[in-house]
DOMARKOL-67302 format. One record per residue: x, y, z of N, C-alpha, C, O, CB in turn. Coordinates in steps of 0.1 Angstrom, whole numbers, plus 5000, padded with zeros to 4 digits. Glycine has a CB too. Layout:
<sites>
{{X Y Z} {X Y Z} {X Y Z} {X Y Z} {X Y Z}}
...
</sites>
This chain:
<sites>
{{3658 7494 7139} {3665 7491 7127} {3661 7478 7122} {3659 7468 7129} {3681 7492 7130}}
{{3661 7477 7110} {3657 7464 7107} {3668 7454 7096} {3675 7461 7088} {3641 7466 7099}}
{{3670 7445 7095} {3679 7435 7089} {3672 7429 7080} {3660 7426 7084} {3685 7427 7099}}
{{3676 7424 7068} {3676 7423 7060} {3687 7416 7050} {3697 7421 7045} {3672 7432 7059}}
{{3682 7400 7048} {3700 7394 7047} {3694 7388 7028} {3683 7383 7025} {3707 7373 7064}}
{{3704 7391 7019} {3701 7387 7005} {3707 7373 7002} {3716 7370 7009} {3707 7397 6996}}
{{3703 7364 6995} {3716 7355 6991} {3712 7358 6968} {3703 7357 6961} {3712 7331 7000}}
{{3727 7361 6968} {3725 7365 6956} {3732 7353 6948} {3740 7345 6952} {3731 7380 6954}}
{{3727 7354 6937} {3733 7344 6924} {3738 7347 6912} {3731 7353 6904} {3724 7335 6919}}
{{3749 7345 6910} {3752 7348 6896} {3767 7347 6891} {3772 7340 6899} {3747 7362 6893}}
{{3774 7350 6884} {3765 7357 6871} {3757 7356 6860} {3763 7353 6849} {3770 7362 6865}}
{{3747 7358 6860} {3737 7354 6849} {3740 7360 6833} {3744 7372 6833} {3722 7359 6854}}
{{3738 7356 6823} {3739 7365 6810} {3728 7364 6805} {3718 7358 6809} {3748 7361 6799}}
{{3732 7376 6789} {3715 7374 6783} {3714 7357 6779} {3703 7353 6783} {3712 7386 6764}}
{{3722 7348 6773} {3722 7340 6768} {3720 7328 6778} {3717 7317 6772} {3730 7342 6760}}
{{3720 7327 6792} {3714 7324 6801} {3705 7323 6811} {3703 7312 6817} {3717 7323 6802}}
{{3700 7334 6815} {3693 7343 6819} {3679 7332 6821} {3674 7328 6832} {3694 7356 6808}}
{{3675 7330 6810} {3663 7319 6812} {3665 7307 6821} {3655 7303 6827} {3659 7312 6797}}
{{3677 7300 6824} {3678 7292 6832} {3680 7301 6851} {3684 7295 6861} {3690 7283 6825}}
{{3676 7314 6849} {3681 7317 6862} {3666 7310 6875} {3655 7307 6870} {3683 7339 6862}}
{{3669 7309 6887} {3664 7302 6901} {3653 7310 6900} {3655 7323 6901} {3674 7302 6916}}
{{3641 7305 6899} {3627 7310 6899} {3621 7311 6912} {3610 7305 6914} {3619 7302 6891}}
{{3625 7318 6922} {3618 7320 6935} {3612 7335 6937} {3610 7340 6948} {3628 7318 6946}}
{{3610 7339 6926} {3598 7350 6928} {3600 7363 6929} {3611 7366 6924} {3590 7348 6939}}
{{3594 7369 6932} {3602 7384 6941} {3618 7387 6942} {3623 7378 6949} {3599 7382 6958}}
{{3626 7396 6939} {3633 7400 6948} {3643 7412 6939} {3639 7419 6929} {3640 7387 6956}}
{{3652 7412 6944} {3663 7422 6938} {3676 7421 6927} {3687 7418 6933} {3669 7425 6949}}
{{3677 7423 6915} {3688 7422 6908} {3700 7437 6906} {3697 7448 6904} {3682 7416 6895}}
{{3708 7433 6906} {3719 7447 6903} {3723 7439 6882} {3721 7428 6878} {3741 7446 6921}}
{{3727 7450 6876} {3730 7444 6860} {3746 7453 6864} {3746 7464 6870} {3716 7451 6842}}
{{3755 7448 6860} {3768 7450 6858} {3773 7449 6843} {3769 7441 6834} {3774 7440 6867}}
{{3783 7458 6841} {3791 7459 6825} {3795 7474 6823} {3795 7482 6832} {3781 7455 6812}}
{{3798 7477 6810} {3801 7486 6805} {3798 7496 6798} {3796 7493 6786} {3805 7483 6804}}
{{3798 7505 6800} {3787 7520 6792} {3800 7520 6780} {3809 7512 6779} {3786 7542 6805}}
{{3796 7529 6773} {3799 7537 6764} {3813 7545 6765} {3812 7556 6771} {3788 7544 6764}}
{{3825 7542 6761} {3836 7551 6770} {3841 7540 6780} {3853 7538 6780} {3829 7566 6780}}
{{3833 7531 6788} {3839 7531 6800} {3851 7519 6798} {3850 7512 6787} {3827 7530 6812}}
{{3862 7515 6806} {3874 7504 6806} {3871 7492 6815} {3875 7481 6814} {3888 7511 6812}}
{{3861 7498 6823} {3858 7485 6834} {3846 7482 6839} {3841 7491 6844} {3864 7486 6845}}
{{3839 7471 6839} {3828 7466 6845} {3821 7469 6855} {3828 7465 6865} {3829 7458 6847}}
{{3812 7474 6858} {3806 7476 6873} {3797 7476 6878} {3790 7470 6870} {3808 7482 6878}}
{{3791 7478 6886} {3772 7475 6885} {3770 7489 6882} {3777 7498 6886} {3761 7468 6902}}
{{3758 7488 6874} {3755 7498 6867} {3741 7502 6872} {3737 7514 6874} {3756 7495 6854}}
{{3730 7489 6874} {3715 7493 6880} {3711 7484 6893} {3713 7472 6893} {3703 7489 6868}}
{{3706 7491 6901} {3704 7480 6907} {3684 7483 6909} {3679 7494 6910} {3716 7478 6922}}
{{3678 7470 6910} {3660 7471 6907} {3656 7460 6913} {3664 7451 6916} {3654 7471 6892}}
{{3640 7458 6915} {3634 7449 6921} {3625 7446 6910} {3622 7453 6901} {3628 7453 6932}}
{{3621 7432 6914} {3607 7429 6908} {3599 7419 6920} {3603 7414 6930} {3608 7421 6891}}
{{3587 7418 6913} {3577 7410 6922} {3573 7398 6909} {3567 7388 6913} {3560 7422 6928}}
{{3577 7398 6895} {3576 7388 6887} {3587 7378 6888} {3593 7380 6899} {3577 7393 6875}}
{{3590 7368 6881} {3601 7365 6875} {3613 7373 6873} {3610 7385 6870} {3597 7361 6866}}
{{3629 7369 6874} {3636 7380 6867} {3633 7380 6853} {3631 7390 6845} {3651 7379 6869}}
{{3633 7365 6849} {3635 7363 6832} {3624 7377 6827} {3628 7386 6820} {3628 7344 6824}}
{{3612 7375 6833} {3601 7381 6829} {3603 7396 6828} {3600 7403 6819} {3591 7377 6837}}
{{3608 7400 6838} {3614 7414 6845} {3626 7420 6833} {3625 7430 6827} {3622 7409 6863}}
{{3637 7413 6833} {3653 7418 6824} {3648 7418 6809} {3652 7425 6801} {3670 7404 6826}}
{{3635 7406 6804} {3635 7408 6790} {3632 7423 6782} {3636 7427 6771} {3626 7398 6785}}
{{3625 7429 6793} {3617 7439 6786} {3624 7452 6793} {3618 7463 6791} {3601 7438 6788}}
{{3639 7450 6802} {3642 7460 6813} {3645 7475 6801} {3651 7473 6790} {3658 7454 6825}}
{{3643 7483 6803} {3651 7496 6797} {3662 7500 6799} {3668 7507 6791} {3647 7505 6799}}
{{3666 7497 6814} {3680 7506 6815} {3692 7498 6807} {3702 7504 6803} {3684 7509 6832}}
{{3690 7481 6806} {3703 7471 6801} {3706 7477 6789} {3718 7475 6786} {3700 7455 6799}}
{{3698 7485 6778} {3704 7488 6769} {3715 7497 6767} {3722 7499 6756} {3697 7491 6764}}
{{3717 7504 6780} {3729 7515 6779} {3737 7506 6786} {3746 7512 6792} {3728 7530 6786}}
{{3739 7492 6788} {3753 7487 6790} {3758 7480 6776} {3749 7474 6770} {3754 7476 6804}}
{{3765 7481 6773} {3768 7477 6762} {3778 7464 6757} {3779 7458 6747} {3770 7488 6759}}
{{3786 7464 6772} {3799 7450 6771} {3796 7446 6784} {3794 7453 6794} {3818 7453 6768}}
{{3797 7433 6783} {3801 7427 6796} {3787 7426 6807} {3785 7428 6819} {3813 7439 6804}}
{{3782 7424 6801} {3767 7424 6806} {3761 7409 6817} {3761 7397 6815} {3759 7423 6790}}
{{3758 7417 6827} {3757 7400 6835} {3744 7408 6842} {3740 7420 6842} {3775 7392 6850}}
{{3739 7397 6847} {3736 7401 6859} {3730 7392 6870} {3726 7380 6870} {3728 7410 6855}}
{{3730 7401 6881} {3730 7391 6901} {3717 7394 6903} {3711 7404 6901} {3742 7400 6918}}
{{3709 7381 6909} {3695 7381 6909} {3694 7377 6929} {3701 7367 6933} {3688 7367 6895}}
{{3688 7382 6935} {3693 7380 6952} {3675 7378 6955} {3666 7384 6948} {3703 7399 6963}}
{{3674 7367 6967} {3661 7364 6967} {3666 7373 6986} {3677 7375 6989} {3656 7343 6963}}
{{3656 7377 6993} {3652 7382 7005} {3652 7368 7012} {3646 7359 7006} {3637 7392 7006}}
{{3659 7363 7026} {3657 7351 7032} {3653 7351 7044} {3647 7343 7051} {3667 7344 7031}}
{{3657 7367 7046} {3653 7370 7065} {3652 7383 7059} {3660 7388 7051} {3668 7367 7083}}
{{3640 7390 7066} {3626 7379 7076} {3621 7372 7062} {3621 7374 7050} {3607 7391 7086}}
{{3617 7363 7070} {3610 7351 7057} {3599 7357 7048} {3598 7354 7036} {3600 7336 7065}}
{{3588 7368 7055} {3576 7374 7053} {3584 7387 7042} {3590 7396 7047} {3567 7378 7070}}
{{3583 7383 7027} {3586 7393 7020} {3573 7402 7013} {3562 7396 7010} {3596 7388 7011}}
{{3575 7418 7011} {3569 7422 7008} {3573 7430 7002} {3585 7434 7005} {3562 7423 7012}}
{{3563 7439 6989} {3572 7453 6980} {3577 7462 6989} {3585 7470 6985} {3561 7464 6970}}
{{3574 7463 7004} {3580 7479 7011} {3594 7472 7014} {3604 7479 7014} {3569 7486 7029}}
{{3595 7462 7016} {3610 7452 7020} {3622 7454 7007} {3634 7458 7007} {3606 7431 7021}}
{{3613 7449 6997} {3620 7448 6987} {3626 7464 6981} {3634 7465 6973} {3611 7440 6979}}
{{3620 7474 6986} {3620 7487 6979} {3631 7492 6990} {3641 7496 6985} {3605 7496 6978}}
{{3631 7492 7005} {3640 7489 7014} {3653 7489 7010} {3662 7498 7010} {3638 7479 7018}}
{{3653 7474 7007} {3667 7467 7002} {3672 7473 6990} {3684 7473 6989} {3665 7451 6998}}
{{3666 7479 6982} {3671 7485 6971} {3672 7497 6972} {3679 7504 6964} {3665 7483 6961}}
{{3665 7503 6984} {3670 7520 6988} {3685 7521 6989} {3693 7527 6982} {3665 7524 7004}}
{{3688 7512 7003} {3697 7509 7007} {3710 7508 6994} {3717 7518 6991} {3693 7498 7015}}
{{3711 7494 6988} {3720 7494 6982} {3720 7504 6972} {3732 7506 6970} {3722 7485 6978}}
{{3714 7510 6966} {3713 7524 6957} {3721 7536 6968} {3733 7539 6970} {3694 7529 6953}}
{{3712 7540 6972} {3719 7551 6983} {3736 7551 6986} {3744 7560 6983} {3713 7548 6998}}
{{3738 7537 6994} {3753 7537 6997} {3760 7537 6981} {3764 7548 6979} {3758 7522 7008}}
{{3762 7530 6972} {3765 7523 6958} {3764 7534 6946} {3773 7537 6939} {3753 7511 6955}}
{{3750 7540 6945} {3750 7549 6936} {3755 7543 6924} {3765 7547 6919} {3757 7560 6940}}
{{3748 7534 6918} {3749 7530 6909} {3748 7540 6894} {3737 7547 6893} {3741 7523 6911}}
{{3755 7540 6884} {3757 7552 6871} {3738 7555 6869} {3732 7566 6868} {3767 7543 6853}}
{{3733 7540 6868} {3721 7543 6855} {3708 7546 6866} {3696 7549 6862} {3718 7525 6843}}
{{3711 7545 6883} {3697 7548 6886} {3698 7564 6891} {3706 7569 6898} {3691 7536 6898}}
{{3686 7571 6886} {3689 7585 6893} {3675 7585 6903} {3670 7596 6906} {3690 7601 6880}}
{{3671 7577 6906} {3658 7577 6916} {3664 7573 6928} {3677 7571 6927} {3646 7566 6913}}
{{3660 7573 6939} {3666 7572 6956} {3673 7570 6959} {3676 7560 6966} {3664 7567 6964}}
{{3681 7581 6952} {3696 7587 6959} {3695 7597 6963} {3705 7602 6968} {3707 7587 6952}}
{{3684 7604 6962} {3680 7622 6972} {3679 7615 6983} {3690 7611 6988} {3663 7634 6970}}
{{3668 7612 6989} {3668 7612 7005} {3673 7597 7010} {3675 7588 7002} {3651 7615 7013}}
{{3676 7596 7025} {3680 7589 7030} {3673 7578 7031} {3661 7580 7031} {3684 7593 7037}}
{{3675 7568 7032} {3668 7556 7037} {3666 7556 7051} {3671 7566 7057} {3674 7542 7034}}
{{3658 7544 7057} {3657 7542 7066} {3668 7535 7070} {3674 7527 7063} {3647 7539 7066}}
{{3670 7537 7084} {3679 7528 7096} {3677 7512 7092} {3669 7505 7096} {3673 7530 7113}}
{{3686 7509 7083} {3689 7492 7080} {3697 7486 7077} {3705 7493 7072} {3685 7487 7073}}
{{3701 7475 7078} {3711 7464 7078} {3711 7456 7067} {3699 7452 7064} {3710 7456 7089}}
{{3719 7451 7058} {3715 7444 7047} {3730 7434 7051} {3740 7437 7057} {3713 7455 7032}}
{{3727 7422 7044} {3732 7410 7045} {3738 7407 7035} {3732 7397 7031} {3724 7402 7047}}
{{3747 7408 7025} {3751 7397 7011} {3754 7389 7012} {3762 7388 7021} {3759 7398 7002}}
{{3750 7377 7006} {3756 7361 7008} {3757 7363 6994} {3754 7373 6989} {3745 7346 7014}}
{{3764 7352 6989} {3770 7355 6975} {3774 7338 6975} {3782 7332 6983} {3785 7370 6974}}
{{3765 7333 6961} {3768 7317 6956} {3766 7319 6937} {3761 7328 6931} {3752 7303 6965}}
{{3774 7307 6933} {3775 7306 6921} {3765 7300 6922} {3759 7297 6932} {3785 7303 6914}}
{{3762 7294 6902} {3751 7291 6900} {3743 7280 6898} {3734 7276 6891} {3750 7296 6894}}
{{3756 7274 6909} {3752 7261 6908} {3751 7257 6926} {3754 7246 6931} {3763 7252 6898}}
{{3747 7266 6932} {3745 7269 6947} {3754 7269 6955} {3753 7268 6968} {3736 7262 6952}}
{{3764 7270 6946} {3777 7266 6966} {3782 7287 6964} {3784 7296 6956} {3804 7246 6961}}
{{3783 7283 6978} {3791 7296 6984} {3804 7305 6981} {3815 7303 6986} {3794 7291 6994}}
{{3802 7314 6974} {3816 7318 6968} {3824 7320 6980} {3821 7326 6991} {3815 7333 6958}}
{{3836 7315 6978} {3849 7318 6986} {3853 7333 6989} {3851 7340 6999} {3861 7312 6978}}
{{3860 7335 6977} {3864 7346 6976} {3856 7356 6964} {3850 7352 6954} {3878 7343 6974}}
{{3857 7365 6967} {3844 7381 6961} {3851 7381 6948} {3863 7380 6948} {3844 7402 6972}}
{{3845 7381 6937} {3846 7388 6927} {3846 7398 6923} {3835 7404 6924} {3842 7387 6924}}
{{3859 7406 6912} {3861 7420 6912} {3847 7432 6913} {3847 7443 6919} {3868 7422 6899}}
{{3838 7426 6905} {3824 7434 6901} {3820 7438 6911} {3818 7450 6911} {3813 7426 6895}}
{{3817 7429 6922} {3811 7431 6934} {3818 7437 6947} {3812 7443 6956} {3806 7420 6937}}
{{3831 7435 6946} {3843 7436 6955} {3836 7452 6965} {3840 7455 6976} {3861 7437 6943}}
{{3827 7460 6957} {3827 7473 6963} {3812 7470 6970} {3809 7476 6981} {3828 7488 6952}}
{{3804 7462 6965} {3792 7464 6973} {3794 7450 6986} {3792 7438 6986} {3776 7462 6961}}
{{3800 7460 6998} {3802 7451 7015} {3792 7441 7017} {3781 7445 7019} {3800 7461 7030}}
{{3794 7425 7017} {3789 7417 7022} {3781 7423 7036} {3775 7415 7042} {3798 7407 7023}}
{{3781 7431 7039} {3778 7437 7054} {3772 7453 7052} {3782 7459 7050} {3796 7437 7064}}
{{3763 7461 7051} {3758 7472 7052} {3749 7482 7056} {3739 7485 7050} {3758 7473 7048}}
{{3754 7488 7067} {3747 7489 7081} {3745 7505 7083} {3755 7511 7088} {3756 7482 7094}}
{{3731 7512 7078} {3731 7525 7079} {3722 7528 7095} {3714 7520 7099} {3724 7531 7063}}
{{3724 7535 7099} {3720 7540 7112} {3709 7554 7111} {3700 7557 7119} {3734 7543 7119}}
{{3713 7560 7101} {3706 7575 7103} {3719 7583 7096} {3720 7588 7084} {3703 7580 7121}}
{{3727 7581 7107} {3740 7593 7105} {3752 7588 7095} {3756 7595 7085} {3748 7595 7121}}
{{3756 7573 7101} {3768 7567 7098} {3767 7554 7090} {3760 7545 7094} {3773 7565 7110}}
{{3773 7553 7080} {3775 7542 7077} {3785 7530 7083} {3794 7534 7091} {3777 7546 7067}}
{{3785 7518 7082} {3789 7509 7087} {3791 7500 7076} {3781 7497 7069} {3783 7505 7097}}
{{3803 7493 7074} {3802 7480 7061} {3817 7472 7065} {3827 7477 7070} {3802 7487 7041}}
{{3813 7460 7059} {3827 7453 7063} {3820 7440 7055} {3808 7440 7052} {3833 7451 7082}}
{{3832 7428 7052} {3831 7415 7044} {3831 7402 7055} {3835 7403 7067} {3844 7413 7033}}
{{3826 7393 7049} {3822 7383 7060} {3832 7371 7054} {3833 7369 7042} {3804 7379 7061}}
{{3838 7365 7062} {3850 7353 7058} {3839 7341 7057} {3831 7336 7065} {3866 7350 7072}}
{{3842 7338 7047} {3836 7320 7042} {3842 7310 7044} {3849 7305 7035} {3833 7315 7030}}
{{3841 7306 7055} {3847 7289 7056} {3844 7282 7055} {3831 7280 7056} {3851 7284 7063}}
{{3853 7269 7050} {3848 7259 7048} {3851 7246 7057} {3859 7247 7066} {3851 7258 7036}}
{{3842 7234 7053} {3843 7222 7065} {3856 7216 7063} {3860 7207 7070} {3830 7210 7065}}
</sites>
């Protein structure tokens, strides 16, 4: 089984977005509101190997959110050694369990046996306390086996 820990940032907007943490590679989820809908929620979740800025300007799926538009940009920290099969991994994973509205790609078969990590900081690098409604459903903690799922939240303390 392999582990796999994120530390994600945000919330980013379109109107900030250019100032988002330029470390390369990794995974963003876009959160808001369709058409019809009353409440926010993550809507896509995707990888890139560019920049995000470079990646979200030109994305296709952000156009079907329509309010409330943010989005969480997560760099891979463990294992240090990142690569596209990691990164595609990590986004199996949270797609599969999550099932996000806008992605209809790998959610047929199962992923592989893995563990995923959320760390979760604002954007100005400190450690969120307490989870935010948006995210409140995707478990700091998510641990598929084969058969069973496993998930739970991790308490943040402070000094």
């Amino acid at each position: 089984m392999k582990t796999i820990i994120l530390n994600w940032y945000g919330p980013y907007s379109d109107e900030n977005i250019n100032d988002e943490k330029e470390f390369g590679s990794g995974i963003y989820i876009i959160t808001g509101k369709q058409k019809y809908e009353r409440e926010a929620v993550i809507q896509y979740c995707g990888i890139t190997e560019r920049t995000f800025k470079q990646r979200l300007s030109e994305h296709h799926k952000k156009e079907s959110i329509l309010k409330d538009r943010k989005y969480w940009l997560a760099e891979i920290i463990y294992p240090k050694k990142t690569n596209r099969s990691l990164l595609e991994l990590a986004e199996k994973i949270i797609i599969y369990f999550w099932q996000p509205a806008l992605n209809e790609k790998k959610i047929i078969s199962q992923p592989d046996p893995t563990t995923i990590i959320n760390q979760w900081f604002n954007l100005s690098d400190e450690a969120r306390v307490n989870q935010l409604k948006i995210y409140k459903d995707l478990s700091d903690v998510i641990s598929w086996d084969g058969e069973y799922w496993r998930t739970g939240n991790l308490k943040v303390w402070q000094e």
